[in-house]
C-alpha atoms as an extended CHARMM CRD file, in Angstrom:
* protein
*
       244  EXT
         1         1  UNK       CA            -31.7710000000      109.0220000000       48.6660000000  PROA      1               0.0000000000
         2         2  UNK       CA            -34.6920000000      111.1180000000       47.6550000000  PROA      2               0.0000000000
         3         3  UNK       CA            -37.9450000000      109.1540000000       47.3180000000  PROA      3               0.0000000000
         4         4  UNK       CA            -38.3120000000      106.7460000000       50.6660000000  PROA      4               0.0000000000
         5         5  UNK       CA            -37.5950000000      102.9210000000       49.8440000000  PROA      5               0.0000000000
         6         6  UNK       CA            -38.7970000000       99.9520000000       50.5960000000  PROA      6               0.0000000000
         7         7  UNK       CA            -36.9960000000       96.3190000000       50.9260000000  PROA      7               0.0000000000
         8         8  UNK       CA            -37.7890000000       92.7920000000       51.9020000000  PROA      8               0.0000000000
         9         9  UNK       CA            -34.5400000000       91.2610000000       52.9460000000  PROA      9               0.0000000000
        10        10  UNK       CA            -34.3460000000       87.3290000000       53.8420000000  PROA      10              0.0000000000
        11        11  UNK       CA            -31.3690000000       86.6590000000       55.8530000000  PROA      11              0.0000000000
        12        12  UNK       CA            -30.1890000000       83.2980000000       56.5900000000  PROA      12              0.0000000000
        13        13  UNK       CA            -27.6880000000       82.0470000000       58.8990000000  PROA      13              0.0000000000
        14        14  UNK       CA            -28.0510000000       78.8000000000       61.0970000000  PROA      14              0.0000000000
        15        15  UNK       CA            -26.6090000000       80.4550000000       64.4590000000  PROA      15              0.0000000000
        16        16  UNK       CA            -29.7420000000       82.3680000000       66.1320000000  PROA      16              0.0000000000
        17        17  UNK       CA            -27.0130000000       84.9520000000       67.8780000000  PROA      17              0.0000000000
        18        18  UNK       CA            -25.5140000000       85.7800000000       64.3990000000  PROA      18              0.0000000000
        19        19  UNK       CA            -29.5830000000       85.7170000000       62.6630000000  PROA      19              0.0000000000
        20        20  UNK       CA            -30.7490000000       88.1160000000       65.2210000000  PROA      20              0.0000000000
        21        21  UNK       CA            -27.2600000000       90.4990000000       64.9760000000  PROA      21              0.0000000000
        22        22  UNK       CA            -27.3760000000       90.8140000000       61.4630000000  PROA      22              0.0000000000
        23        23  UNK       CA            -31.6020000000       91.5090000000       61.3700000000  PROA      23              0.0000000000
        24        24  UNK       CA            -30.2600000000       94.5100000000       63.9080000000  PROA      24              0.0000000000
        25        25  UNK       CA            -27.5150000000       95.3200000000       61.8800000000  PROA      25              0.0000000000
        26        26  UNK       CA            -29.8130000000       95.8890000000       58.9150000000  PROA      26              0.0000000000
        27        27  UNK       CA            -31.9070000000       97.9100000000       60.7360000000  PROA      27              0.0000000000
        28        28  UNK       CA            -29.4490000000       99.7380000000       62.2100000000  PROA      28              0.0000000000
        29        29  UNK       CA            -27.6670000000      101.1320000000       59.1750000000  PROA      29              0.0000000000
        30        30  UNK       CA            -31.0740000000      101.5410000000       56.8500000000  PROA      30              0.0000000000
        31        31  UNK       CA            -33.0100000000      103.4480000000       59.6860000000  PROA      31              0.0000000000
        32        32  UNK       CA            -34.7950000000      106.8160000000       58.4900000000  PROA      32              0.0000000000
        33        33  UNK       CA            -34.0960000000      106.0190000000       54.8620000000  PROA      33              0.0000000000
        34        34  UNK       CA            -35.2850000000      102.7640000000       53.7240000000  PROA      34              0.0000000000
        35        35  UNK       CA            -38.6170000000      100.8400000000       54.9720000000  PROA      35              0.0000000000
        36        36  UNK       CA            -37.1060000000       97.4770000000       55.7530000000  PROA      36              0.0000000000
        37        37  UNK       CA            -39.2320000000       93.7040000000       55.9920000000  PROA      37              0.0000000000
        38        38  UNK       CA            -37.0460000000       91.1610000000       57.6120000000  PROA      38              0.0000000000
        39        39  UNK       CA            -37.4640000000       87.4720000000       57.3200000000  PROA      39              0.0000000000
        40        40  UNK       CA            -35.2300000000       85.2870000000       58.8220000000  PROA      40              0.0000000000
        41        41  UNK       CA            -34.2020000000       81.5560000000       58.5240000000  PROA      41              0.0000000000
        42        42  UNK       CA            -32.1260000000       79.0380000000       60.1920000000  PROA      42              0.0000000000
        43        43  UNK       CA            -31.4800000000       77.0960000000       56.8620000000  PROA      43              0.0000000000
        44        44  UNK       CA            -31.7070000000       77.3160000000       53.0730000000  PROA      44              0.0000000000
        45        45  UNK       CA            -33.9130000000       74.3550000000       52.7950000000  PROA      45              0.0000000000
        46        46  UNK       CA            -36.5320000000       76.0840000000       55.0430000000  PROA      46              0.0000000000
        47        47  UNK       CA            -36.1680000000       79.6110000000       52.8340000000  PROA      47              0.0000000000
        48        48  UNK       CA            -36.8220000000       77.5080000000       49.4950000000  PROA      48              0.0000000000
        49        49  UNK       CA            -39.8750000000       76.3740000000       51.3150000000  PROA      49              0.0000000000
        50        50  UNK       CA            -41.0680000000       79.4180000000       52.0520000000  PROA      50              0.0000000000
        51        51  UNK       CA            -40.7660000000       80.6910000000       48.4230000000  PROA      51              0.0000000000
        52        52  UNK       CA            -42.6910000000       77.7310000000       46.9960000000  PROA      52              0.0000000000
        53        53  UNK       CA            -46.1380000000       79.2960000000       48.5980000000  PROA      53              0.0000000000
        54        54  UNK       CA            -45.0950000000       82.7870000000       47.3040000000  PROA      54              0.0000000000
        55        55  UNK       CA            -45.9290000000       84.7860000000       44.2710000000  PROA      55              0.0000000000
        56        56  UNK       CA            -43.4570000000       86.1310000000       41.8120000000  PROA      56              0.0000000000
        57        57  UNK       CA            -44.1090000000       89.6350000000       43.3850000000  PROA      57              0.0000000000
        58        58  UNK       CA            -43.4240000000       88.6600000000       47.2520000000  PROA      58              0.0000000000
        59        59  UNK       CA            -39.7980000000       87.3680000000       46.7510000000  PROA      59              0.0000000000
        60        60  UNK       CA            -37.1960000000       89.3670000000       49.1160000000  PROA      60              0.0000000000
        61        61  UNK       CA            -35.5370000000       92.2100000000       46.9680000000  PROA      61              0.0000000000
        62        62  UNK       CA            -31.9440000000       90.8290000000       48.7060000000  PROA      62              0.0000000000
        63        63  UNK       CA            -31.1090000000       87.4150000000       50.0080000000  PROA      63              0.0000000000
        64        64  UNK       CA            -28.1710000000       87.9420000000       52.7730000000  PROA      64              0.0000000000
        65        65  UNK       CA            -26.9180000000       84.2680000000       53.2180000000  PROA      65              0.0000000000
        66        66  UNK       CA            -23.9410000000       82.7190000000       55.0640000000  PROA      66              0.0000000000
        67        67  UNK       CA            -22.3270000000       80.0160000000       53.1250000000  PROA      67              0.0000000000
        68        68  UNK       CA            -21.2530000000       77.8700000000       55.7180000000  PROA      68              0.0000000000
        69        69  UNK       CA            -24.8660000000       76.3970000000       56.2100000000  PROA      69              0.0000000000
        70        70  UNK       CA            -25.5400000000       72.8860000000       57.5210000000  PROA      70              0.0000000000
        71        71  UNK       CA            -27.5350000000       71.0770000000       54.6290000000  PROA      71              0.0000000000
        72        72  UNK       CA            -27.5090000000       73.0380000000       51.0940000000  PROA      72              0.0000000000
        73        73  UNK       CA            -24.5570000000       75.4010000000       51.5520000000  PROA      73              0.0000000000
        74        74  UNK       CA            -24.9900000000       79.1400000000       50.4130000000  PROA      74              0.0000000000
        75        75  UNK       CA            -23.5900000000       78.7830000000       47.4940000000  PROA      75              0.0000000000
        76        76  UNK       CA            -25.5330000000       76.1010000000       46.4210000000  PROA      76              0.0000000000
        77        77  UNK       CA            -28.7060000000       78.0630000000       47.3910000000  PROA      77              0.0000000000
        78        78  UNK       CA            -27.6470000000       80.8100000000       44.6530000000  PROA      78              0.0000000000
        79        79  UNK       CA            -27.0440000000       78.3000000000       41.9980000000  PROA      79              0.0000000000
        80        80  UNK       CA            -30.5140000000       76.6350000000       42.9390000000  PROA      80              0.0000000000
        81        81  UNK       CA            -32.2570000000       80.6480000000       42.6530000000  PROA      81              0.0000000000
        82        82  UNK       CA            -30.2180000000       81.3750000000       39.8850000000  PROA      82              0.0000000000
        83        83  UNK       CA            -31.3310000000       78.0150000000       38.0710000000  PROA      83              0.0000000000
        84        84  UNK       CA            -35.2150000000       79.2790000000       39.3390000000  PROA      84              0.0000000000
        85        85  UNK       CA            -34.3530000000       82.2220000000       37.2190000000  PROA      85              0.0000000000
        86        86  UNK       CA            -35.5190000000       84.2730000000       40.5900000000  PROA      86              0.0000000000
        87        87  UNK       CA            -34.0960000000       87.5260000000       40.1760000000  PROA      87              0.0000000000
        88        88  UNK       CA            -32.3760000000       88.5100000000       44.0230000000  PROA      88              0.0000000000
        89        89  UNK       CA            -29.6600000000       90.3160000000       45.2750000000  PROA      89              0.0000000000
        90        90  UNK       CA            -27.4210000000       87.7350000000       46.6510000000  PROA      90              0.0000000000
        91        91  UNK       CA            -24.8610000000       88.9890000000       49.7050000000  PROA      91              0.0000000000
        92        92  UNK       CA            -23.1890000000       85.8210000000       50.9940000000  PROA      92              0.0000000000
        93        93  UNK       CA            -21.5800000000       86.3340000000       54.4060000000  PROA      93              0.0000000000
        94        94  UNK       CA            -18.7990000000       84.0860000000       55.9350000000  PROA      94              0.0000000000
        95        95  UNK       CA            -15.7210000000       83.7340000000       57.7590000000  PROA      95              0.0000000000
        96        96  UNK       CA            -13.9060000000       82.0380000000       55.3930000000  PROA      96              0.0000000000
        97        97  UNK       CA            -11.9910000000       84.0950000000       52.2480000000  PROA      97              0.0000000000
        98        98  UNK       CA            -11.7950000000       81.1860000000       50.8390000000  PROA      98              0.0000000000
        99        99  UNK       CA            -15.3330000000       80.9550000000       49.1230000000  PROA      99              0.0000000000
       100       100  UNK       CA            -15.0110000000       84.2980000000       47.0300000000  PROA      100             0.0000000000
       101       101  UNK       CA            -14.2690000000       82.6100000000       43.9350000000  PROA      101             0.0000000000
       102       102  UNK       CA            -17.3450000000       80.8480000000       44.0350000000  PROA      102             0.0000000000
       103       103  UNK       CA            -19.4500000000       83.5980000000       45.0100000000  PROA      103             0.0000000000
       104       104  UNK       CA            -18.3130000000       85.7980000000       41.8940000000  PROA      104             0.0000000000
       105       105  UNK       CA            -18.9560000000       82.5140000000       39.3370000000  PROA      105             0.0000000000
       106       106  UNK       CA            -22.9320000000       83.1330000000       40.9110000000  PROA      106             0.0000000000
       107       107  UNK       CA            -22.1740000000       86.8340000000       40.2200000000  PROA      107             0.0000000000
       108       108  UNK       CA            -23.3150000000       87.4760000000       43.7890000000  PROA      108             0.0000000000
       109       109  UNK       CA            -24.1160000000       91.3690000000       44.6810000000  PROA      109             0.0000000000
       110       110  UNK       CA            -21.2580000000       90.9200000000       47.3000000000  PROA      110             0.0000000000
       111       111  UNK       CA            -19.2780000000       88.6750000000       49.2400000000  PROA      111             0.0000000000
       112       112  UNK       CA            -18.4650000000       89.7690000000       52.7000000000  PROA      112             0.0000000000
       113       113  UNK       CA            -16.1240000000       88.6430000000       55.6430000000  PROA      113             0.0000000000
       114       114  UNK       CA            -18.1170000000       88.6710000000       58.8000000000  PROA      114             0.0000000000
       115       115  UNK       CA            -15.6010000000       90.7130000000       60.5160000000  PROA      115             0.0000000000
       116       116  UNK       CA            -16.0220000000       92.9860000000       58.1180000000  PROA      116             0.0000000000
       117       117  UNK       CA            -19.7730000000       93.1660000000       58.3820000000  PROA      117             0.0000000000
       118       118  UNK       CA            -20.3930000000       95.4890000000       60.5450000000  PROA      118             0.0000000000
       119       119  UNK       CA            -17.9950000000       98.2120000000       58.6490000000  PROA      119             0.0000000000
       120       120  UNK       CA            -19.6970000000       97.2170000000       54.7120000000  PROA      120             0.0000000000
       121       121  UNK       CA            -23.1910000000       95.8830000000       55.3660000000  PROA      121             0.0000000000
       122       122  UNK       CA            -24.5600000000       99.3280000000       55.5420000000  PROA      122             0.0000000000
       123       123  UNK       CA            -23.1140000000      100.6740000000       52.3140000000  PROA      123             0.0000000000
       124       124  UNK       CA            -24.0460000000       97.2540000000       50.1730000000  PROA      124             0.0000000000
       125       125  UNK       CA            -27.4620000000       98.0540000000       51.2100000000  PROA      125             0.0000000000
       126       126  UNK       CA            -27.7540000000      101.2120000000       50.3610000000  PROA      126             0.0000000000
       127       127  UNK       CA            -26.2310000000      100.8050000000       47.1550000000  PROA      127             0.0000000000
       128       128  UNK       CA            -29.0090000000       97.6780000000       46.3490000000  PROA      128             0.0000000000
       129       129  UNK       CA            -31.5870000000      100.1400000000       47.6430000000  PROA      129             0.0000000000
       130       130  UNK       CA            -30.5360000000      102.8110000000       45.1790000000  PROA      130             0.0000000000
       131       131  UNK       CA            -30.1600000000      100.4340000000       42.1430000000  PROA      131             0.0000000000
       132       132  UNK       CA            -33.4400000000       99.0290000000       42.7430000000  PROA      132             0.0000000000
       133       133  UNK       CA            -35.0130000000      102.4210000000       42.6970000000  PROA      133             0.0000000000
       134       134  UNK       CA            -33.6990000000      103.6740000000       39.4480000000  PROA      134             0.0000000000
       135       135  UNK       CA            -34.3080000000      100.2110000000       37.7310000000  PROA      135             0.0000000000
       136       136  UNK       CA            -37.6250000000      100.9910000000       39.1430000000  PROA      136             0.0000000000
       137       137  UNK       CA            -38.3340000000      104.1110000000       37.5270000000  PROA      137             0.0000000000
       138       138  UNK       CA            -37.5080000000      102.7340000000       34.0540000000  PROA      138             0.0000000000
       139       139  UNK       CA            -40.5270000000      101.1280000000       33.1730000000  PROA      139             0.0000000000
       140       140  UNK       CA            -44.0020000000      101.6710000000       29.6580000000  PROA      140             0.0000000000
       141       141  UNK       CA            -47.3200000000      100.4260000000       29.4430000000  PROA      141             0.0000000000
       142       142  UNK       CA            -47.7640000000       97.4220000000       26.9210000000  PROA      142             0.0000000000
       143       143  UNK       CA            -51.4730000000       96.8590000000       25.1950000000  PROA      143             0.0000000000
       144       144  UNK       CA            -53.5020000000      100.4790000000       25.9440000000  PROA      144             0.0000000000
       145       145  UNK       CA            -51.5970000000      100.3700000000       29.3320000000  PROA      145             0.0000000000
       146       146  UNK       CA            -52.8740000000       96.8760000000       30.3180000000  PROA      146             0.0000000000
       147       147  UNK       CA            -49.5360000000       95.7810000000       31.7250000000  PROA      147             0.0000000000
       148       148  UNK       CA            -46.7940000000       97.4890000000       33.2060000000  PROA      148             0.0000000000
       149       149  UNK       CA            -43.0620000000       96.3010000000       31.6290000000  PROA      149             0.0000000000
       150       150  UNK       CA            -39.8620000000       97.0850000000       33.8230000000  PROA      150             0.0000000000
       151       151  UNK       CA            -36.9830000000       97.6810000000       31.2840000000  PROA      151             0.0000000000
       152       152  UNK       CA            -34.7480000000       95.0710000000       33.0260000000  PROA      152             0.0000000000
       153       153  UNK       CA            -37.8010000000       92.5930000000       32.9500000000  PROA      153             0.0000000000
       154       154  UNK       CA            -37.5590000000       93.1610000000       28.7790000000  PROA      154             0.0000000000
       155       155  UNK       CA            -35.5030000000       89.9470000000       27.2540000000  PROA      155             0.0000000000
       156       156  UNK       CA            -36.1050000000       91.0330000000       23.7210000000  PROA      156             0.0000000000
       157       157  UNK       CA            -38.8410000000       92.9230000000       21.3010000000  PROA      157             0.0000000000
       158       158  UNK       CA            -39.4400000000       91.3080000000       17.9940000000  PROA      158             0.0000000000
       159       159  UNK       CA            -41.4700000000       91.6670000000       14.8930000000  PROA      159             0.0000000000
       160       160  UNK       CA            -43.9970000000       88.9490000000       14.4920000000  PROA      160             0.0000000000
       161       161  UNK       CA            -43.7380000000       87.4080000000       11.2860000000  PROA      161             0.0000000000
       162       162  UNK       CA            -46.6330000000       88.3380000000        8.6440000000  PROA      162             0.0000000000
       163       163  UNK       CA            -48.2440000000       90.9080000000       10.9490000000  PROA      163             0.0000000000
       164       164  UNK       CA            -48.1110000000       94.3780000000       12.2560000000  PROA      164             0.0000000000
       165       165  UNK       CA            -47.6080000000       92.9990000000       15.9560000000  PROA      165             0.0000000000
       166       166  UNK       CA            -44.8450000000       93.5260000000       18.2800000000  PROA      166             0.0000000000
       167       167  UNK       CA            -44.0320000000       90.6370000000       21.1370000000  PROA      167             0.0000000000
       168       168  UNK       CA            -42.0730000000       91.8580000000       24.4950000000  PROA      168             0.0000000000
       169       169  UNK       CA            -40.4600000000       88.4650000000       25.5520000000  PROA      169             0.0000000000
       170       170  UNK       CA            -39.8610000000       88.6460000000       29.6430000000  PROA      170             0.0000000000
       171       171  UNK       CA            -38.6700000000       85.5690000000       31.5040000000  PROA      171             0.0000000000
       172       172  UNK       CA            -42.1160000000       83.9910000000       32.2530000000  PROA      172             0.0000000000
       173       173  UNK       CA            -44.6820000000       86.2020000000       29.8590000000  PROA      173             0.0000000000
       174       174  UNK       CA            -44.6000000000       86.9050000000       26.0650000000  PROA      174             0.0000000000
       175       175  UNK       CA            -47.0680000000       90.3010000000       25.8030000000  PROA      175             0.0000000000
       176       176  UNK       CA            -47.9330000000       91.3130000000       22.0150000000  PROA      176             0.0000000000
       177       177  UNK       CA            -48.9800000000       95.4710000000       20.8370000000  PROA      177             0.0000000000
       178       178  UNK       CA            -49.8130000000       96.9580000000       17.4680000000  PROA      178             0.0000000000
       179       179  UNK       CA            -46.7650000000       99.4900000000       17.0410000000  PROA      179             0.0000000000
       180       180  UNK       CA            -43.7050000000       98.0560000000       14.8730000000  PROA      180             0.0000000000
       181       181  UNK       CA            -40.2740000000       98.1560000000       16.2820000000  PROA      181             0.0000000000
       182       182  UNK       CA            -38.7170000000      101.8710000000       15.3180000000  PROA      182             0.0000000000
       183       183  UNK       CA            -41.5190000000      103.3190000000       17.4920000000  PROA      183             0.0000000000
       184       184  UNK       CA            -40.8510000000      100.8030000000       20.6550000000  PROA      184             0.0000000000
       185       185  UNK       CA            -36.9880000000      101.6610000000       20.2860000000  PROA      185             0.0000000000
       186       186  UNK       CA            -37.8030000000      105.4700000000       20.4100000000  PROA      186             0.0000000000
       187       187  UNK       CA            -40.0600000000      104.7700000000       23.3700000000  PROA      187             0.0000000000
       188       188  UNK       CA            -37.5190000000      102.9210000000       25.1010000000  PROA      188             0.0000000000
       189       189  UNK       CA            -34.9600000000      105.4990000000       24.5530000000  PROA      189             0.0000000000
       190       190  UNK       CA            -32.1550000000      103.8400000000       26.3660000000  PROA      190             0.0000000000
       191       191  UNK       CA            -29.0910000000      102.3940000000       24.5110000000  PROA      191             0.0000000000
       192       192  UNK       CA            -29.6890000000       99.3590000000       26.7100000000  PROA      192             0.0000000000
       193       193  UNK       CA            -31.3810000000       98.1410000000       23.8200000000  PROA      193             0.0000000000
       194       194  UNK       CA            -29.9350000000       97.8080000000       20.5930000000  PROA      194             0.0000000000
       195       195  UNK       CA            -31.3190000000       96.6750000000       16.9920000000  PROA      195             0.0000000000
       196       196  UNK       CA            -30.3150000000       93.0540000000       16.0000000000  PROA      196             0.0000000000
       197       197  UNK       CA            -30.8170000000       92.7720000000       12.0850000000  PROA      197             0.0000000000
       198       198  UNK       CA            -34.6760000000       93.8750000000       11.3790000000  PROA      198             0.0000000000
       199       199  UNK       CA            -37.0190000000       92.4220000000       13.3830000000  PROA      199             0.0000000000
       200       200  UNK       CA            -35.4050000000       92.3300000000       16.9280000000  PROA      200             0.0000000000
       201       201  UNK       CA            -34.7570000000       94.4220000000       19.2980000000  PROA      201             0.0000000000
       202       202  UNK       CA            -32.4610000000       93.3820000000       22.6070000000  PROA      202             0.0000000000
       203       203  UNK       CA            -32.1780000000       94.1030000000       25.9900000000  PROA      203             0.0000000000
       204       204  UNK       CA            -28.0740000000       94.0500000000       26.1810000000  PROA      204             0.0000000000
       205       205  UNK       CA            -28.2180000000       93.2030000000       29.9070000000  PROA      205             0.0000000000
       206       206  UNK       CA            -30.0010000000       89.5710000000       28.7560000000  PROA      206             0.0000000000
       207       207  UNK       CA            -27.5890000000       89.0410000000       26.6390000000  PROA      207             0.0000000000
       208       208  UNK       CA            -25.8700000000       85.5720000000       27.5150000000  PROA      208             0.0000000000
       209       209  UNK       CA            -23.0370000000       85.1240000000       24.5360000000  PROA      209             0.0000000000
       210       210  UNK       CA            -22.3500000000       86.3230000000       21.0070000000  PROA      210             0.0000000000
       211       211  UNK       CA            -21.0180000000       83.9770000000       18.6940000000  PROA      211             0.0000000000
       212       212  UNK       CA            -19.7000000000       84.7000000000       15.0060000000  PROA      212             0.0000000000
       213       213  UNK       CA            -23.1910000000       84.7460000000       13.2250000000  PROA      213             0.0000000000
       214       214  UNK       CA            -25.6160000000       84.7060000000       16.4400000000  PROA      214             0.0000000000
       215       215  UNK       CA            -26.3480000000       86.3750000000       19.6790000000  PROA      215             0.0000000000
       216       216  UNK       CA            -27.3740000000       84.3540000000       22.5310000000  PROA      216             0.0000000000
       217       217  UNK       CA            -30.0950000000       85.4160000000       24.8300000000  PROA      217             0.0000000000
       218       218  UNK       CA            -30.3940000000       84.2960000000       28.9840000000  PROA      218             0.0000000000
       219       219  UNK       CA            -33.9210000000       82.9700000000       28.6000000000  PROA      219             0.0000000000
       220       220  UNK       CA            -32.3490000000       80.2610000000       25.6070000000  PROA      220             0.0000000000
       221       221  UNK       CA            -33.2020000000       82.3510000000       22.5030000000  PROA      221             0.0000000000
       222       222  UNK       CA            -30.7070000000       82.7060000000       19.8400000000  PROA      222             0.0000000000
       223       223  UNK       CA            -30.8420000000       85.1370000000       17.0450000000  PROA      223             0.0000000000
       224       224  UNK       CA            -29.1590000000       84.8790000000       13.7760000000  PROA      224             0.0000000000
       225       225  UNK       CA            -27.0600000000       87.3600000000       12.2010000000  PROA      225             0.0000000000
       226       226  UNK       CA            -24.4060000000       88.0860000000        9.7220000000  PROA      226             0.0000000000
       227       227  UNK       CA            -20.7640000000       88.7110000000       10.4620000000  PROA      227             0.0000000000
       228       228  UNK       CA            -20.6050000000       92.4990000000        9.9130000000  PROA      228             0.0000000000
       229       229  UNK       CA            -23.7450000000       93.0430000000       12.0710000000  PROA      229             0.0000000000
       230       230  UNK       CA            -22.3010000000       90.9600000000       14.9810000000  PROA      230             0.0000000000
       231       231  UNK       CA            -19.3400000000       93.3430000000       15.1930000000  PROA      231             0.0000000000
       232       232  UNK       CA            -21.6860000000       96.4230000000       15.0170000000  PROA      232             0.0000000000
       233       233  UNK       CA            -23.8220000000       94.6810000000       18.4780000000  PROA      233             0.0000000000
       234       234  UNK       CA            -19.8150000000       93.6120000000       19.8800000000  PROA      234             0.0000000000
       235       235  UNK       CA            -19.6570000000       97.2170000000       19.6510000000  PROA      235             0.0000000000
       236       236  UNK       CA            -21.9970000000       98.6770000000       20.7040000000  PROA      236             0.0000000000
       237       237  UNK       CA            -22.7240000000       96.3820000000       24.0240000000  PROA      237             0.0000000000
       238       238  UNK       CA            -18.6180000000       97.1980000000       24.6860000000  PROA      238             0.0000000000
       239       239  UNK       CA            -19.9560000000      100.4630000000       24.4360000000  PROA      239             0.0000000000
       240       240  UNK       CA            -22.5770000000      100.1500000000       27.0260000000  PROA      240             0.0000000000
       241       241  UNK       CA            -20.7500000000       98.3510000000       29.4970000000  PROA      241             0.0000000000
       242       242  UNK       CA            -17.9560000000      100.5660000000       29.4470000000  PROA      242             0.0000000000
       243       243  UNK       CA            -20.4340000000      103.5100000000       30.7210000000  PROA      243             0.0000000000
       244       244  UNK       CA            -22.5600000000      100.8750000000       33.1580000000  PROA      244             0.0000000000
């Protein structure tokens, strides 16, 4: 995999057999590759819990949940991070096939049988291990390198209004520089980002709905925009997602 990784992975499951054999399955497969922090808890109420005392920063890259949980279910537990806009890889475990359709409404990273576990664990976390990294590596300094942006962190970029300011909208932050737009695209230089009318510039990956004269964003913004430049963004996020 190249450069050595590192993961914090909460795993919870209410049977202390099944916690502890999936903490050594984890270890097991990522051994040698990946530096791996385990936390492990018995319900989701007790993992929500332990999230209110953290920061932003110490949330587990990958929550691996059953959904079969006495209390708040699994599913309900991604709905509740999801709604916490706490960005996680979600891996819901269970013996039931059942549940699938609601894990893939919660776009969950995976949904896996438990007796298939031990046969697919390994490669899901690899694969979460190696799309962290590159999102990792995609990153700029905003403000004479006062804060360090992720890419997928980037809702939007837009011109403020009347002066030669830029703002970079993230989920919780709104950060402002002194370059207009054209340079910041160039800078980016990813298609992941694409020009909507003149003074905005969008991160296709936040990008919640387009209507017939608007483009809805995931953190609630909505941009206005003329018919023929709605088909050109239809076109080119098609574009994108066809090669992602």
């Amino acid at each position: 995999m190249g450069e050595y990784m590192h993961l914090t992975i909460a795993i919870i499951e209410d049977e202390q057999p099944a916690r502890e054999r999936i903490g050594e399955l984890v270890i097991q497969e990522l051994s040698g590759e990946t530096e791996v922090y385990i936390e492990k808890y018995e319900d989701a109420e007790r993992f929500l819990k332990a999230l209110e005392v953290k920061k932003e920063t110490a949330y587990p890259d990958v929550v691996i949940s059953d959904i079969d949980l006495p209390g708040m279910n699994g599913i309900e537990l991604g709905a509740e991070l999801k709604g916490n806009g706490i960005e996680t890889y979600l891996v819901f475990l269970t013996s039931f096939a059942e549940f699938a359709a609601d894990s893939y409404i919660l776009e969950a990273y995976q949904y896996i049988l438990k007796r298939d576990m031990k046969e697919r664990l390994g490669d899901v976390l690899r694969g979460i291990a190696k799309e962290k990294q590159t999102s990792e590596q995609d990153f700029l300094w905003v403000g004479d390198h006062e804060k360090k942006l992720f890419y997928k962190d980037i809702i939007c970029v837009s011109k403020v209004k009347g002066q030669k300011y830029s703002e970079y909208r993230t989920k919780k932050e709104v950060y402002r520089e002194r370059m207009p737009l054209f340079h910041i695209q160039e800078q980016l230089g990813t298609d992941a980002f694409i020009m909507v009318g003149r003074s905005c510039l969008v991160n296709i990956e936040h990008i919640a709905g387009i209507s017939a004269e608007s483009v809805q964003l995931d953190n609630g913004d909505v941009i206005g925009a003329g018919r023929e430049l709605i088909w050109e963004v239809k076109q080119k996020v098609t574009a994108y997602w066809r090669k992602n």
